[in-house]
Wavefront OBJ file of the C-alpha trace (Angstrom):
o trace
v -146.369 -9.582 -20.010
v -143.549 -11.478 -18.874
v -140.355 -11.821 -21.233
v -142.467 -9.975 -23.931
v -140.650 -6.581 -23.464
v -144.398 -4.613 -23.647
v -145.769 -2.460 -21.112
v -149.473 -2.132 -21.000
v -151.183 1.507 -21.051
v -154.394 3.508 -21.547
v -154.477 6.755 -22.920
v -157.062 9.270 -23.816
v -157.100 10.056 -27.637
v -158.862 13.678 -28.794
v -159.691 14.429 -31.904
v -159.821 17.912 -33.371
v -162.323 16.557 -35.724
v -164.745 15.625 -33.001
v -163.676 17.504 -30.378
v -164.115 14.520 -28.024
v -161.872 13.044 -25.582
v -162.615 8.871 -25.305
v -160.018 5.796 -23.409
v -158.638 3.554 -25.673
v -156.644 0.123 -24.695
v -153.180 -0.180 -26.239
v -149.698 -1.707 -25.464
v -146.375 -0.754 -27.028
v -144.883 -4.011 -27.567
v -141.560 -5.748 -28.885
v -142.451 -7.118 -32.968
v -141.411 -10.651 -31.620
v -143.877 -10.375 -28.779
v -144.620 -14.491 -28.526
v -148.258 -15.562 -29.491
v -148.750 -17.132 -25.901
v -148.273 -13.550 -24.680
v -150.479 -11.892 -26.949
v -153.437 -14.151 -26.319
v -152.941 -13.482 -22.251
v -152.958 -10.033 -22.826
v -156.350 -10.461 -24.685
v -157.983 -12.696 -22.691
v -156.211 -11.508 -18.893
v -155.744 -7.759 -19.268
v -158.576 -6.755 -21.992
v -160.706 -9.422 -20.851
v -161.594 -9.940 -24.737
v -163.676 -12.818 -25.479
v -163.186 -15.077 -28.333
v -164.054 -12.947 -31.738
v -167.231 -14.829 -34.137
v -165.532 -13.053 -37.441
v -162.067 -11.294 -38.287
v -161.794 -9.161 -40.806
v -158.527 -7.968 -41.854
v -158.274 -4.533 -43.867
v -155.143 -3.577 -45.810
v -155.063 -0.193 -47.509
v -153.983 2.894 -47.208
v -155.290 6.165 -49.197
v -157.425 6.078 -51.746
v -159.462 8.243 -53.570
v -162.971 8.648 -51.833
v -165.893 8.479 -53.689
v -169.145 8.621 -51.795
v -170.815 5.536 -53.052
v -167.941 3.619 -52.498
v -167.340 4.553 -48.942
v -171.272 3.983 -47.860
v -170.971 0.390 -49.563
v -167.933 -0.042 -47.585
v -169.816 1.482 -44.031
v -172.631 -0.538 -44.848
v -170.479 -4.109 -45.355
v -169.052 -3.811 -42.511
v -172.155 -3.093 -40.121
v -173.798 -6.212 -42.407
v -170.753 -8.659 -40.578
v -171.531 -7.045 -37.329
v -174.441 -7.663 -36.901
v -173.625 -10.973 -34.911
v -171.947 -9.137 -31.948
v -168.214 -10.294 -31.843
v -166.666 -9.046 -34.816
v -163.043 -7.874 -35.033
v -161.721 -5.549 -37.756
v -157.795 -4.982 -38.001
v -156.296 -2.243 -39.696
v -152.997 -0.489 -39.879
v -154.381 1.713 -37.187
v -154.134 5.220 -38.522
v -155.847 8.459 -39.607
v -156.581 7.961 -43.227
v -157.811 6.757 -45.742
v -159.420 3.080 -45.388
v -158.135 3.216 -42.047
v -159.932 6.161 -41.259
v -162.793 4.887 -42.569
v -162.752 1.587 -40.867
v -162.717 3.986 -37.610
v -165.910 6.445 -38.826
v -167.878 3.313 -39.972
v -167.420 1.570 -36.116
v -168.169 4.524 -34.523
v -171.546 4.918 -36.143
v -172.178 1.802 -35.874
v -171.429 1.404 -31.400
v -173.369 4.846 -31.362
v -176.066 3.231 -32.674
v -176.268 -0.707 -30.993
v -173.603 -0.151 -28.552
v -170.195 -1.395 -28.199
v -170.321 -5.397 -27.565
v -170.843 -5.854 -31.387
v -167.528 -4.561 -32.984
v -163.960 -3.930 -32.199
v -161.620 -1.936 -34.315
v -157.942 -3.102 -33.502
v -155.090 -0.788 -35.254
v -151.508 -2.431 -35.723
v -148.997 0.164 -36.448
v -145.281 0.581 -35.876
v -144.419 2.863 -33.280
v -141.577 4.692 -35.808
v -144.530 5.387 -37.760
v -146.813 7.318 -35.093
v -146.841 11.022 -35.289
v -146.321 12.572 -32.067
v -145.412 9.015 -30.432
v -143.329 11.150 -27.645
v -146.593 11.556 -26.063
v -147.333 7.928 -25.644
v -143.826 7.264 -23.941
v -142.721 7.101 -19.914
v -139.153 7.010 -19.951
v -139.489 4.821 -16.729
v -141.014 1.966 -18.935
v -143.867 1.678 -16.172
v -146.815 2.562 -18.563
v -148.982 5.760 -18.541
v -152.139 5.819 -16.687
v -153.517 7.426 -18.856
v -151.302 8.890 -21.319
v -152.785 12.092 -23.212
v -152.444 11.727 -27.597
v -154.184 14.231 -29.446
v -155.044 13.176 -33.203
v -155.801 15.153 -36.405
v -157.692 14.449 -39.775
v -154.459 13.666 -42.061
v -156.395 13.520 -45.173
v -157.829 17.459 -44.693
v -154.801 18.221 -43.637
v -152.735 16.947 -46.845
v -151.355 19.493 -49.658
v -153.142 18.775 -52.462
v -149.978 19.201 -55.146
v -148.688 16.049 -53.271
v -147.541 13.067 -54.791
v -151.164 10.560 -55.891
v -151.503 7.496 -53.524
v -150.570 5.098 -55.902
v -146.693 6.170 -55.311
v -145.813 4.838 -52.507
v -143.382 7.299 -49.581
v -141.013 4.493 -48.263
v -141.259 6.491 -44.959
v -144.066 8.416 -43.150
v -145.591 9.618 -39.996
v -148.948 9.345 -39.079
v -151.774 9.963 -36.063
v -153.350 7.446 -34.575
v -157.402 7.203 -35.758
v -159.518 7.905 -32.886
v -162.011 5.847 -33.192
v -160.298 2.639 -33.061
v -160.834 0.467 -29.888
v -157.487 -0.933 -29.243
v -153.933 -0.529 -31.018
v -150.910 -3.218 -30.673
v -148.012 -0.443 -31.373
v -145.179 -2.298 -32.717
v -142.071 -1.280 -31.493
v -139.274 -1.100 -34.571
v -137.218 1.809 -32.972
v -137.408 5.080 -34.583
v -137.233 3.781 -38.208
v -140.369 5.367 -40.413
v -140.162 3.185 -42.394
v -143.520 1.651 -43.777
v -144.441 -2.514 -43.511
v -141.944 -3.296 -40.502
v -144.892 -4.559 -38.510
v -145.861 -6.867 -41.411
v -144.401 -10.448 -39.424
v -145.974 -9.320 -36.893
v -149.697 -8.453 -37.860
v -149.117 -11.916 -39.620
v -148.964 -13.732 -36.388
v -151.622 -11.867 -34.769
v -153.829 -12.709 -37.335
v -152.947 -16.409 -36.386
v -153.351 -15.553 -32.283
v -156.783 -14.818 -32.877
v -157.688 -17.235 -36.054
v -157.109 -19.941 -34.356
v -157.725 -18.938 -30.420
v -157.110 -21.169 -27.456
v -160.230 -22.031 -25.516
v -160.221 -22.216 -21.300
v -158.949 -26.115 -22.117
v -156.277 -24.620 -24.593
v -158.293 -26.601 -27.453
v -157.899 -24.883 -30.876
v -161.019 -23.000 -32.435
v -161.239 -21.416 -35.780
v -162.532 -18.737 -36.412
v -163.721 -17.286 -39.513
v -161.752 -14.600 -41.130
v -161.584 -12.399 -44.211
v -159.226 -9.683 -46.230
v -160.490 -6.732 -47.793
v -157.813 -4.402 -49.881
v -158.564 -1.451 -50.832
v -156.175 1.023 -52.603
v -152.156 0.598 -50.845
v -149.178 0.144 -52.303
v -146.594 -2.568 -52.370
v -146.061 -2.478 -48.699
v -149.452 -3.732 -48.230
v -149.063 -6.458 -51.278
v -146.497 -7.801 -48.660
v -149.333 -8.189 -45.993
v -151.519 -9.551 -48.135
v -148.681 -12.597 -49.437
v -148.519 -13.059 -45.980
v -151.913 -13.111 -45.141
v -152.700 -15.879 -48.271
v -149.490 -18.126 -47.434
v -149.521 -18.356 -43.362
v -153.343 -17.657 -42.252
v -155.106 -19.022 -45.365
v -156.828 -15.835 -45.013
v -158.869 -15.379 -48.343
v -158.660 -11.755 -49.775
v -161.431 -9.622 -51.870
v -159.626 -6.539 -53.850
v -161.117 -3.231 -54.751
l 1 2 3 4 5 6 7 8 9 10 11 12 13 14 15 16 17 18 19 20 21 22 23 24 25 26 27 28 29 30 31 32 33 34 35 36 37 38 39 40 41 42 43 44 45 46 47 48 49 50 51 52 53 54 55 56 57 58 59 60 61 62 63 64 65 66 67 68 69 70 71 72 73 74 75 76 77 78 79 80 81 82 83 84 85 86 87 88 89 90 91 92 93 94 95 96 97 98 99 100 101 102 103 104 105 106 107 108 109 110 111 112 113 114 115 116 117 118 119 120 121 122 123 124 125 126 127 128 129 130 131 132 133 134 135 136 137 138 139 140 141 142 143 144 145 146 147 148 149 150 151 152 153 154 155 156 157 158 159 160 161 162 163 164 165 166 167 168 169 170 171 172 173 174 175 176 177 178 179 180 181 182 183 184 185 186 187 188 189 190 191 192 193 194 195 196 197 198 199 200 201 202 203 204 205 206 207 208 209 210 211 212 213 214 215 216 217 218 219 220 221 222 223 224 225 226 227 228 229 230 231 232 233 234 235 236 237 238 239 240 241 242 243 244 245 246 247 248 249
């Protein structure tokens, strides 16, 4: 991606959980990567065609009741089932992240993998075990080797409740995501820095440029569930620049 500052990689993610070892697309990328740039690298390098539904998902933990995650599984297989549907998400693994991950994995096991695409946003001082993802050449990894874990089994439980909010965290990567955009914001762990930027990726894809660079909307849709007041900040965004209307759980 010229001028962008990003260098493109695969890597292989394994999950303890699972035990399986699958290639996911991602790119490490500068927070004011331009939107020309991030719509080559969709359409040139993932070959990504133009998505018929975008749902954005803001959240973090929250407390998981059974009925409430199979209504949330069984929503999002609903909007999938015209193939083309993109779901964004902070990217990580747990909560209604984590989710978002188990529920598109069921549902490609079952109808295969044209029909939905989970795409994690997350900033890169944020990632557990990021070290792994990094050539110090800035050349990319082909493939680079990230091994995940189940963060919510792996939580104390005399921890603070998810409604208080940790300014700062680390987190792993959810392995069933299909592509991540890692933002890079240095080595600050501090939560919401890749808030501008999700912002104008929602707008790359929302309104996506067409062989004839002609504008086409396309439909898209907020779900929060559970956060804190780092995601209230993506969802202002979300309602002021993209338009993007927003159901809250």
């Amino acid at each position: 991606l010229a001028g962008s500052g990003a260098f493109l990689v695969s890597f292989e993610l394994e999950s303890q959980a699972v035990c399986a070892i699958q290639s996911i697309e991602f790119v490490r990328l500068d927070s004011n990567t331009p939107e020309e740039a991030l719509h080559e690298l969709l359409v040139k390098k993932w070959e990504m065609s133009r998505p018929t539904l975008v749902i954005n998902i803001f959240g973090g933990d929250f407390e998981k009741k059974r009925q409430l995650k199979m209504i949330f599984k069984k929503g999002l297989w609903k909007a999938a089932e015209s193939a083309g549907c993109w779901i964004v998400t902070g990217g990580f693994n747990v909560g209604i992240m984590k989710l978002t991950g188990e529920a598109v994995r069921d549902y490609t096991d079952a109808y295969g993998s044209n029909h939905m695409n989970a795409i994690g946003i997350a900033s890169w001082g944020c990632i557990a075990r990021r070290e792994a993802l990094e050539n110090h050449n800035y050349e990319g990894s082909f493939p680079a080797s990230y091994q995940s874990e189940d963060s919510d089994s792996g939580r104390p439980q005399d921890l603070q409740p998810a409604s208080i909010a940790q300014d700062e965290e680390e987190l792993p990567l959810d392995p069933n995501h299909t592509h991540f955009f890692l933002v890079d914001t240095g080595f600050n762990r501090r939560k919401g820095r890749d808030c501008q930027f999700r912002t104008r990726f929602a707008h790359v894809i929302g309104t996506w440029r067409d062989e004839e660079n002609r504008e086409v909307k396309v439909p898209m849709c907020g779900l929060l569930i559970g956060g804190d007041r780092f995601n209230l900040e993506q969802i202002f965004y979300a309602l002021t620049d993209n338009r993007c209307p927003i159901m809250a759980i």
